[in-house]
N, C-alpha and C positions, 0 to 999 in steps of 0.2 A: 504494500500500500504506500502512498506517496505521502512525501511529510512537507509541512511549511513550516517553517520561523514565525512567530510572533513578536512583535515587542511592545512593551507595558511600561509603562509609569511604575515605579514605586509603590506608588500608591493602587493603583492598577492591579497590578500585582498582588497586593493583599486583601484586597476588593474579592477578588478573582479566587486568592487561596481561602477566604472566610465563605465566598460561600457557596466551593468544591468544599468544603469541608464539614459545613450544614448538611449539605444534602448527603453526605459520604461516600462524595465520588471524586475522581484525581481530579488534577483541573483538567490537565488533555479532554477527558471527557468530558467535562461540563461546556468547556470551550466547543471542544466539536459540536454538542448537542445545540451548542448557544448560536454557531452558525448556521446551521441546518435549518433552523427554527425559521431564523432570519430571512436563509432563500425561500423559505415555506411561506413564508407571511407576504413576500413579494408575491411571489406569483398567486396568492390568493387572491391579494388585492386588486392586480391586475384581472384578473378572470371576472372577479364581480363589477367592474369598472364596464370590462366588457361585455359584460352580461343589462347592466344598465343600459349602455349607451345603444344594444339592440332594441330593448324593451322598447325606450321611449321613441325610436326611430323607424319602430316597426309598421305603423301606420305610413309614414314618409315613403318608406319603400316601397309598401305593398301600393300606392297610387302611382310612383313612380315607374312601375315594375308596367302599371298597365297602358303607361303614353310610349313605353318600345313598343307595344304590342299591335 
């Protein structure tokens, strides 16, 4: 598996070990989960953005759709 570098603040850093250490996981892991999470949350948001912007523009199209025709 591939690995990346990180770098943290000091303070960062104990941020990070308090609470890998709450949860009682290393930080690697928490970190890993924390970015995961991250690109999860992107592309959520995106889908629903794009799931709106059909919705409201569903009428628009469907009259649009019948002046090609």
């Amino acid at each position: 598996m591939a690995g990346l570098n990180l770098r943290f603040t000091e303070e960062e850093l104990d941020a990070l070990r308090a609470r890998a250490e709450a949860e009682g996981r290393s930080m690697q892991s928490f970190a890993h989960d924390a970015v995961i999470t991250a690109m999860n949350e992107d592309s959520r948001l995106f889908n629903e953005a794009a799931d709106h912007v059909l919705k409201v523009s569903e009428e628009l199209n469907r009259r649009l759709a019948r002046c090609g025709t």
